[in-house]
C-alpha positions in Angstrom: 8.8 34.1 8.8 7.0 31.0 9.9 6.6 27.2 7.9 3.8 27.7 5.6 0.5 26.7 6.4 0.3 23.4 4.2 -3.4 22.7 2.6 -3.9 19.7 0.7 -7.1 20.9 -1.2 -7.6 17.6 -2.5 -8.7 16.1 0.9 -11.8 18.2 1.7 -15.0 17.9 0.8 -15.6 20.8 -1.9 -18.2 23.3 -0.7 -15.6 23.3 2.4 -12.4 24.2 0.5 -12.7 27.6 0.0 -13.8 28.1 3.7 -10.7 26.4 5.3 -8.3 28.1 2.4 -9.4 31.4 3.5 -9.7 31.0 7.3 -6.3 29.9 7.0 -5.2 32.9 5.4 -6.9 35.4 7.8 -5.0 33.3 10.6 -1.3 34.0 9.4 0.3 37.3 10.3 2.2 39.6 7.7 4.9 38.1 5.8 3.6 34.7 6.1 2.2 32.3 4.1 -0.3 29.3 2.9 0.5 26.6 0.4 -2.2 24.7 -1.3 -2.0 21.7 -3.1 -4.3 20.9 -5.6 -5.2 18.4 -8.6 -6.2 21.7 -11.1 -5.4 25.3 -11.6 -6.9 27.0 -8.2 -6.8 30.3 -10.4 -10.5 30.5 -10.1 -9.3 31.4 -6.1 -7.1 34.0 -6.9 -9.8 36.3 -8.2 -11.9 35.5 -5.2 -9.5 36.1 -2.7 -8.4 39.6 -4.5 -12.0 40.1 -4.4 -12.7 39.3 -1.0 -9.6 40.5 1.1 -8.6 43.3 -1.8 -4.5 43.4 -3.1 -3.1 42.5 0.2 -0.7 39.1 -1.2 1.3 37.7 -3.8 0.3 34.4 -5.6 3.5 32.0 -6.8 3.5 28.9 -8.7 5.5 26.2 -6.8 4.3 23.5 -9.2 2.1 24.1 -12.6 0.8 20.9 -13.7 -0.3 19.0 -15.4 -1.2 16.9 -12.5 -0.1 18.8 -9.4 -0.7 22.7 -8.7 1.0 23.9 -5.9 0.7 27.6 -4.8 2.5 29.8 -1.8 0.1 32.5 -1.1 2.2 35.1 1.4 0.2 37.9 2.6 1.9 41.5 2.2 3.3 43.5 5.0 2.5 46.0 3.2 0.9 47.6 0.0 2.4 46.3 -3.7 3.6 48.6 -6.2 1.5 50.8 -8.1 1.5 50.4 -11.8 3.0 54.3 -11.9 6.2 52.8 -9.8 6.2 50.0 -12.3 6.8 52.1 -15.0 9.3 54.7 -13.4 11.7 51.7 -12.5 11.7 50.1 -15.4 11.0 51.3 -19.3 10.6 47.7 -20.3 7.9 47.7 -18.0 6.6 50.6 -19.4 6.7 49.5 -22.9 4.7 46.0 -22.0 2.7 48.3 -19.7 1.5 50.8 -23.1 1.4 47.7 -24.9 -1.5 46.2 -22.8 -3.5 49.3 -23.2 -2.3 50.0 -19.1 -2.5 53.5 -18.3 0.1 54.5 -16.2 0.2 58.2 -16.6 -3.5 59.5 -15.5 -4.4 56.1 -13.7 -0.5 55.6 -12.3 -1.3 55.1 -9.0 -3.7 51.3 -9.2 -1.8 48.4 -8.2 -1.4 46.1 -10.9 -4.4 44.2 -9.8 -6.9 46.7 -10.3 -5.2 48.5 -13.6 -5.8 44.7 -14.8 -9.4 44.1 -13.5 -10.5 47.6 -15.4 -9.0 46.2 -18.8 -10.4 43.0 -18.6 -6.8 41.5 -18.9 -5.9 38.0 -17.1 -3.9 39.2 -13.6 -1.6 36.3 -13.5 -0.6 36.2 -17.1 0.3 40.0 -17.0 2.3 39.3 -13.5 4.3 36.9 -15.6 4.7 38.7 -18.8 6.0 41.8 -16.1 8.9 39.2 -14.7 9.8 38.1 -17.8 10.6 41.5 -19.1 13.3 40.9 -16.4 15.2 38.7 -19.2 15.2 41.6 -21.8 18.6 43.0 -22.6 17.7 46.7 -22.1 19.0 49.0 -25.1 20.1 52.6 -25.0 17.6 54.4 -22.5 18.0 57.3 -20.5 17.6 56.9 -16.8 15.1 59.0 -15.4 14.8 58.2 -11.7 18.2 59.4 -12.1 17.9 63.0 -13.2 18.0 65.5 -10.5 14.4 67.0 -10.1 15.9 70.3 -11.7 17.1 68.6 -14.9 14.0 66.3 -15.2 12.6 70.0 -15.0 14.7 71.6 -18.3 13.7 68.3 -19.7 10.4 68.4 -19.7 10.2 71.8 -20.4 12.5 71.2 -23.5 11.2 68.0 -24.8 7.5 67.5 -23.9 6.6 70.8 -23.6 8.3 72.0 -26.9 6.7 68.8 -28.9 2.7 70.2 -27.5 3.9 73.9 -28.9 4.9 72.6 -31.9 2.5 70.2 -32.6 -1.4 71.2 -31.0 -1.6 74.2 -32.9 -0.9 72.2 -36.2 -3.1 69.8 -34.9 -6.1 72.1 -33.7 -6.5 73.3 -37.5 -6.2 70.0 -38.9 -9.3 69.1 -36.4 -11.2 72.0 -37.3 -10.6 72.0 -41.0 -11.9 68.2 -41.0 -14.6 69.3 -38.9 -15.4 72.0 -41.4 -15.4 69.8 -44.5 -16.5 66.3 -43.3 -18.5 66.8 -39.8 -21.8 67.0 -40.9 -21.7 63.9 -42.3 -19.6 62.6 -40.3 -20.9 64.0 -36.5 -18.2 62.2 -34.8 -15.4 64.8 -36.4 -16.8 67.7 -35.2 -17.0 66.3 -31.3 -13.1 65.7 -32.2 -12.5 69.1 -33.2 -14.1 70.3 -29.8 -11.7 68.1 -27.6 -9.1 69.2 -29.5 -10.0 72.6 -28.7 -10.3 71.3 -24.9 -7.0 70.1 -24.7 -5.2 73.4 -26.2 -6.8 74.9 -23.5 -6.1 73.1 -20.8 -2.7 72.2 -21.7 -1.9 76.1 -22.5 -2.7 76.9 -19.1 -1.1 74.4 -17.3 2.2 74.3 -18.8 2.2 78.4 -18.1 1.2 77.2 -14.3 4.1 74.6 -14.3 6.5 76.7 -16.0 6.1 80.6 -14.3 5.2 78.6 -10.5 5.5 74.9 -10.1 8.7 74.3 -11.9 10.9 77.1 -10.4 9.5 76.2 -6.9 10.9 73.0 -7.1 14.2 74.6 -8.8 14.7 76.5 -5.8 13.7 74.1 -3.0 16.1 71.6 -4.9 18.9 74.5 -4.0 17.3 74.8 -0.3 15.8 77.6 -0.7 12.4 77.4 1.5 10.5 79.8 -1.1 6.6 79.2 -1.9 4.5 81.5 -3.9 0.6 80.8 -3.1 1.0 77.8 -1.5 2.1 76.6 1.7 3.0 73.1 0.6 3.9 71.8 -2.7 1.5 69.1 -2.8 -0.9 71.8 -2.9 -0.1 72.6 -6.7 0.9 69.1 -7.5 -2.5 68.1 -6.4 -3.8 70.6 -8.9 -0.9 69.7 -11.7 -2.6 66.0 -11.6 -6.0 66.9 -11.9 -5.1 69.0 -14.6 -3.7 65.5 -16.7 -7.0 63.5 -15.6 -8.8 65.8 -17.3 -6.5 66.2 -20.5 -5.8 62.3 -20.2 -9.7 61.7 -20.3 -10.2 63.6 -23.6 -7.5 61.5 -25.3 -9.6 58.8 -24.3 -12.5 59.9 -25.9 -10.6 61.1 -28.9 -9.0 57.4 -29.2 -12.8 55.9 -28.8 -14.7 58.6 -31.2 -11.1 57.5 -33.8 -11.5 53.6 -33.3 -8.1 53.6 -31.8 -7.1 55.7 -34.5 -8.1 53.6 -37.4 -8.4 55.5 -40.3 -11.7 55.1 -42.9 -10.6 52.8 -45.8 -12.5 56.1 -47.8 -10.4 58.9 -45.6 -8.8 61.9 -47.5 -5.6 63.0 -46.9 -6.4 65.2 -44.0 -8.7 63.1 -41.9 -5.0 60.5 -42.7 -2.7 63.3 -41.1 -5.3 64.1 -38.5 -5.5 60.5 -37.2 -1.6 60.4 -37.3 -0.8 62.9 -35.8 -3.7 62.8 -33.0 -1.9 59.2 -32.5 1.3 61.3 -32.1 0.1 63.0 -29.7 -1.1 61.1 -26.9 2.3 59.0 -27.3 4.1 62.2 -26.5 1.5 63.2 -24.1 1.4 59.5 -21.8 5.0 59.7 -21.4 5.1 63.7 -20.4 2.4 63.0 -18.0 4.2 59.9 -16.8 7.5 61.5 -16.2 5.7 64.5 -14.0 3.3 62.1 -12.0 4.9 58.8 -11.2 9.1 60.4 -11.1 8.7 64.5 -10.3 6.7 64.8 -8.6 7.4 62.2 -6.0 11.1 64.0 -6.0 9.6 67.0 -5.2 7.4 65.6 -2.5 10.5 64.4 -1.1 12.5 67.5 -0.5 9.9 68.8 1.1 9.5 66.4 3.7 13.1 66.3 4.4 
């Protein structure tokens, strides 16, 4: 890597500055960087240059005021992490990633950048808030990235799939019992019960597709056995397997919008209570299934097959 290019913004005239700032970027090659030196906060820059060139650098404080800002801006050698391989490194992550309302599941592969843009939430400040989760002593947490693709397999099965067979069909006649007593005055409940409906559905029939082919394909090219029923490549199936959560993960959505982000009416009965709860339940358990199969299995299984 090269000296930095060194700008002192203060020096140029102002309708010039954000010219020579980014004709100095273009200049420098991968892997290198510019400085710039400035008497505010230059963060009105960032959001033009991530505009402008798209999520192609990092941006670092060297000096934070109050009087001097100093910033290295390196330009990547190549793409940043998406918010998907965030969250599989890391659980702390994760949790600060939920927190912020960041999907990382359905919308797992977005670099940071854009997951940010989307929300409305401040770049920067998220960037630091994902560092300082750095500092947290991590408790007891199992290891995913870890698990062999065939355990994460008997887990998923076991744990995330056993919690939607438990719990949709309970959930399905709360939906439709609500619907049944409080939807016509209350319109919103019946489009609840219907997505409810939609998700059963769609989840029944891809957790048979993941369990009967999906799941022992990958069992058995984990074992190196070359053995493909339908398909000629995994990522055929996996390609399916995601679209299958966009769709399930867009109806939670909806379900969280039509609920008010599952705030429950001062005047509620006890049904529409349980119904909110458990709906809320749900999509916990239903954001870390789909995060587990999208951003950490099915990577592993794209990997065996390229080996």
């Amino acid at each position: 890597m090269s000296t930095p290019v060194f700008i002192n913004v203060t020096l140029i005239e102002p309708k010039l500055k954000h010219p020579a700032i980014f004709d100095a970027f273009d200049s420098i090659t991968a892997g290198n960087a510019v400085v710039i030196h400035n008497d505010h906060d230059p963060k009105p820059l960032y959001y033009q240059l991530l505009g402008e060139r798209g999520n192609c650098f990092s941006w670092t404080y060297l000096s934070n005021g109050p009087e001097i800002w100093e910033v290295e801006i390196k330009k990547h050698d190549s793409k940043s992490e998406t918010v998907g391989e965030i969250a599989a490194k890391d659980m702390r992550k994760a949790e600060l990633l939920k927190r912020l309302g960041i999907d990382f599941c359905c919308g797992g592969k977005k670099s940071i950048e854009e997951a940010c843009i989307e929300k409305g939430l401040d770049v920067i400040r998220v960037k630091k808030e994902l560092e300082e989760t750095d500092k947290i002593v991590a408790g007891a947490q199992l290891d995913f990235n870890s698990f062999t693709p065939s355990f994460l397999v008997d887990y998923i099965v076991n744990v995330h799939h056993g919690f939607v067979n438990k719990n949709l069909p309970m959930i399905y006649d709360l939906s439709q019992k609500v619907a049944e007593h409080h939807g016509p005055s209350n319109p919103f409940l019946i489009e609840i019960a219907k997505m409810v409906n939609e998700v059963q559905c769609e989840l029944t029939t891809h957790m048979k597709k993941e369990e009967q082919i999906l799941f022992p394909t990958i069992k058995l090219m984990e074992s190196g056995t070359d053995v493909k029923v339908g398909f000629e490549s995994v990522f055929e199936p996996i390609n399916v397997m995601e679209r299958d959560h966009d769709i399930v993960g867009n109806l939670m959505k909806d379900i969280r919008r039509l609920t008010n982000d599952y705030s429950v009416p001062g005047n509620a009965c006890n049904s529409i209570k349980m119904l909110y709860f458990k709906l809320e339940e749900f999509e916990s358990d239903l954001f870390q299934h789909i995060h587990l199969e999208n951003n950490i299995l099915f990577p592993k299984a794209k990997a065996l097959e390229i080996k």
